[in-house]
N, C-alpha and C positions, 0 to 999 in steps of 0.2 A: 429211296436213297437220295441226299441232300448233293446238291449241285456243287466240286470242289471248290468255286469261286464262294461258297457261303463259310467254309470254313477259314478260307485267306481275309475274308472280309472280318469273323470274330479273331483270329489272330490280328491285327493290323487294331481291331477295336482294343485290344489288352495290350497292345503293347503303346497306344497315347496315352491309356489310362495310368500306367505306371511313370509315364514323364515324370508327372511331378513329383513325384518322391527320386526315383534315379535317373534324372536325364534333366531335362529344362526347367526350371520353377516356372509353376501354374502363376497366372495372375496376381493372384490374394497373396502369392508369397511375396513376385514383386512389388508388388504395390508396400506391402508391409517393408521391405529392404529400404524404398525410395520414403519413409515416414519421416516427419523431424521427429526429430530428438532434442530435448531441452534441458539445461543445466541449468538449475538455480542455487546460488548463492547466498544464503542466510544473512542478515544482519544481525547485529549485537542484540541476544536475547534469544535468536533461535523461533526455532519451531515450537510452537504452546504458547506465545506470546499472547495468543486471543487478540492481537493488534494487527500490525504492520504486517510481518512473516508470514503469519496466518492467512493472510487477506492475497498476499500473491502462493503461494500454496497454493491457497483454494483455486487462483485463478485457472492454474496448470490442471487443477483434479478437472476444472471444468473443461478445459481443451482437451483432456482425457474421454473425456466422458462422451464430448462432443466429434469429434475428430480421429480421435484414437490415437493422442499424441503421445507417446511417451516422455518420460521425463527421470531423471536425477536430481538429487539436492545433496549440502555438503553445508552442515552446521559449522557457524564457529567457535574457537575457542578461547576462553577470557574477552578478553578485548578486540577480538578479532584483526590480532595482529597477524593471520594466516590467510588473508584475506585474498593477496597479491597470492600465492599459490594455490589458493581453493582455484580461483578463477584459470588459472595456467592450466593446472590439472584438465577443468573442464572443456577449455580451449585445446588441450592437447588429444582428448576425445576424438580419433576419429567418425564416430558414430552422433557428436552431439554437432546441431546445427547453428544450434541461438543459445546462446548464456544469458544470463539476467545477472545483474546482480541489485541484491535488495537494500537502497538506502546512500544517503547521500557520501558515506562512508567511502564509498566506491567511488567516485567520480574520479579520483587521479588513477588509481592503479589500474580500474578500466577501460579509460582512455588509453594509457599505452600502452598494455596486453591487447588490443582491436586494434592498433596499428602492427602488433607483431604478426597477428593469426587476418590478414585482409580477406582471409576465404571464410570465414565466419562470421556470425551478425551476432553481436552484443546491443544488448538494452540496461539502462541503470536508471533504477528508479529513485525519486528525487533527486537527479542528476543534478549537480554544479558545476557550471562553465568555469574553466581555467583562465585571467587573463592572457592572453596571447598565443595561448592554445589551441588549434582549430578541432573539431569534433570530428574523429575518422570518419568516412564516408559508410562506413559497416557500424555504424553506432548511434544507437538512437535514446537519445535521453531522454525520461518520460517526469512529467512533473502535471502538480496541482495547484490548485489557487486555495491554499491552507491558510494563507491570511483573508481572503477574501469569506473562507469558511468560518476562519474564528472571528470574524467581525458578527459572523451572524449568532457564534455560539456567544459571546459578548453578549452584544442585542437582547440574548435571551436572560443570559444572566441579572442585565440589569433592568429588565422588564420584572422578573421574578422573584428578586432576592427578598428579604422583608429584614434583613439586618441593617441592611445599604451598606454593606461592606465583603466583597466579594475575592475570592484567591485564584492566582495561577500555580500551576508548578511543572518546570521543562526538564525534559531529560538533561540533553548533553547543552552546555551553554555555549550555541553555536547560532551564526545566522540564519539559518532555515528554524531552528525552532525561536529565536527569537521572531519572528515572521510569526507565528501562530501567539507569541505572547501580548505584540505590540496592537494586532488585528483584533484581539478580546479583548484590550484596553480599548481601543478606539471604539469598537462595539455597546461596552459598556457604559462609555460616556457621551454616546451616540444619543442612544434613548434616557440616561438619567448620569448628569454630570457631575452629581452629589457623592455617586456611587465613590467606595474607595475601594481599591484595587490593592492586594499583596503578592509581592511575586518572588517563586524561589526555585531556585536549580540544585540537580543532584548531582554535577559534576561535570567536571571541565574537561572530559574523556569519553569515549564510548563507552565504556562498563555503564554509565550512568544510567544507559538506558536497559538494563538488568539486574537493578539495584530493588526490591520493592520494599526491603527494610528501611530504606533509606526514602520512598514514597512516602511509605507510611509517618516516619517520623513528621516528615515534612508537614504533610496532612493534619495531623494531629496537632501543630504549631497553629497551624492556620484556624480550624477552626476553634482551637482555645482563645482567639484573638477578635473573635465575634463571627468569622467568616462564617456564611454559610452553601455556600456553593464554590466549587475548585473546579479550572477548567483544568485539566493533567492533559499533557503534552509529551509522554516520558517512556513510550514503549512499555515493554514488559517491566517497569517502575512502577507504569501507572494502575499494576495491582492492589500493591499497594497504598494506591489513594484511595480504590474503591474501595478495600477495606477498610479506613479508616471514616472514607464516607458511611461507611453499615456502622460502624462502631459507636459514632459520634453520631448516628440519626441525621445527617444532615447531607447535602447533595453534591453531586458529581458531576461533570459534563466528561464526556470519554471522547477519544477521536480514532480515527481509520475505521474500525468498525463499529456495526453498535455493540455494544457493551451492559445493554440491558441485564443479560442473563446474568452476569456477575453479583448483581446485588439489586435485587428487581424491589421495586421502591425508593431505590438512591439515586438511581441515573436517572436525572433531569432529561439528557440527552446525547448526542455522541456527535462531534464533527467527520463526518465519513470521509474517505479517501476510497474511491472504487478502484483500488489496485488490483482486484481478481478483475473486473472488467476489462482493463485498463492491459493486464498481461493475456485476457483472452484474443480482446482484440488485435495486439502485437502480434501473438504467433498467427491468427489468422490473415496479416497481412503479409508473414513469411512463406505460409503454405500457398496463396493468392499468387508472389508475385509483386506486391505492392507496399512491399518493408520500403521505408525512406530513410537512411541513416544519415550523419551530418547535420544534423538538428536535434531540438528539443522539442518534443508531441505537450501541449499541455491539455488536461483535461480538467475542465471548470464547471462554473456552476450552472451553467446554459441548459446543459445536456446532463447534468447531478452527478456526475461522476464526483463533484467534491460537494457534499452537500449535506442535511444534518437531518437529522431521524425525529420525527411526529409520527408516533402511530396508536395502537390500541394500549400499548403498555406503558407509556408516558405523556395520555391527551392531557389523565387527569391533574398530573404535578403542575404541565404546561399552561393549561387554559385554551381555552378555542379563541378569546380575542389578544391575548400574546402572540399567537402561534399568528394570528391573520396579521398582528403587525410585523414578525419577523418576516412572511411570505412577502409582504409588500417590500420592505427593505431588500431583500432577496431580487425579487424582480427589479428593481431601484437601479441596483449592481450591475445587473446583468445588461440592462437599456444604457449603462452610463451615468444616468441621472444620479448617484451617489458613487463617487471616486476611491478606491480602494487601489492606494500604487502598490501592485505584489513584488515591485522589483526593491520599494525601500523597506528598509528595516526600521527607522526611527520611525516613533510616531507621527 
């Protein structure tokens, strides 16, 4: 016969083991309650871009994948004039910790929804400073050296063209993407000053940058005109340059990500923007403890977060002694030794 004390001891064990379900949350539940939670905000083109959007996405599946972060997103619509509510929306979440929003689009409507919500931390990727605006203390604007990049996509252009007459073409015609135009010209005339350079915009609006009929056309100008390589600068636009690059046989340069797959043989190369990097490491300095907001984070070419694609699928367009002189120009930049101001826009 068992000792009463063994049967109070299995009661007392059955009845912690039910806590977690009716009584106290175990652990792994709190821990799960206390998770961030992340709102992301689309730019003009959305999800499927294969560019921009894509690239902080993927950033978030990776804090997912690594951390067990959850997350929300909230595509726009047209022109992304609901931009200013997507973000309120998300701020009005009580379950979300950190909003993003993706693209320079955002920089006024995000600054002041992060002074409405001060118990929440916003990130705006290619943030633009307001004159006389200060940056709330919960907001951290995150930027690249995309002129510093397109010097180098430049560089290549005019290392490699055989027409000597090379094209741009920008999304929205705005100073952040003239930065990426002026940065190829300087590039291209860097290494060959013969070079001639055409440049054209799809629009003085945000739609511009989910236009690709409107790439396309562009593209097809350019290279009826001798061009043979286009640096496209134009988000979910610059589809349709790569198509027009497969169509006309002749090359591409892509930017944010690489862009190989799109038309594998056309893409020269791809100026990158490590935005998935770039929003990993954001929320890991939310979860840390060690978010800074009230500034602008740049990440450059030191550390590659802005940097351009050599690898197995475009040595052979490149060349190995192009590619050794872009690397040195690359390091040039990076020491000082060659001056690239990312703050002007004129050449």
């Amino acid at each position: 016969m068992k000792h009463p004390f063994f049967y109070l001891f299995i009661f007392l064990l059955l009845l912690s083991g039910c806590s977690g379900q009716n009584g106290e949350k175990t652990g792994k539940e709190q821990s799960q309650d206390r998770a961030l939670q992340v709102g992301l905000v689309f730019d003009v083109g959305g999800r499927g871009d294969k560019s921009f959007n894509d690239s902080a996405y993927n950033g978030l599946e990776m804090a997912k994948k690594k951390h067990g972060t959850a997350f929300l997103f909230i595509e726009p619509q047209g022109e992304g004039a609901d931009r200013e509510a997507a973000l309120r929306q998300m701020a009005s979440d009580p379950n979300v910790g950190l909003i993003i929003g993706v693209g320079m689009l955002f920089s006024e409507e995000i600054t002041a929804i992060a002074s409405e919500f001060p118990d929440k931390k916003f990130v705006c990727i290619d943030y633009i400073t307001q004159p006389g605006v200060p940056i709330p203390s919960n907001l951290q604007g995150m930027a690249f050296e995309e002129k510093k990049g397109s010097f180098l996509a430049g560089a290549l252009a005019g290392l490699v063209t055989r027409t000597k007459t090379v094209g741009f073409i920008g999304g929205m015609e705005s100073g952040i993407i003239k930065k990426f135009e002026t940065g190829f010209i300087d590039g291209v005339h860097f290494v060959n000053p013969d070079v001639k350079v055409i440049s054209g915009y799809i629009g003085m609006t945000g739609s511009a940058f989910a236009n690709p009929a409107k790439g396309k056309e562009l593209a097809l100008g350019q290279y009826g005109r001798g061009v043979d390589i286009i640096y496209q600068a134009a988000g979910a636009s610059g589809l349709g340059v790569i198509e027009a690059a497969r169509e006309s046989r002749k090359l591409v340069i892509c930017t944010d990500r690489d862009q190989e797959s799109a038309a594998p043989g056309f893409v020269l190369s791809s100026m990158t923007k490590a935005v998935d990097r770039a929003v990993l490491k954001t929320v890991e300095t939310v979860l840390d403890g060690s978010f800074k907001g009230g500034s602008v984070s740049v990440y450059g070419l030191g550390d590659r977060y802005t940097d351009y694609v050599y690898n197995n699928n475009n040595a052979s367009l490149i060349g190995s002694k192009n590619h050794e002189q872009v690397e040195a120009i690359r390091k040039k930049i990076v020491t000082g030794e060659i001056v690239v101001n990312e703050t002007a826009v004129g050449q």
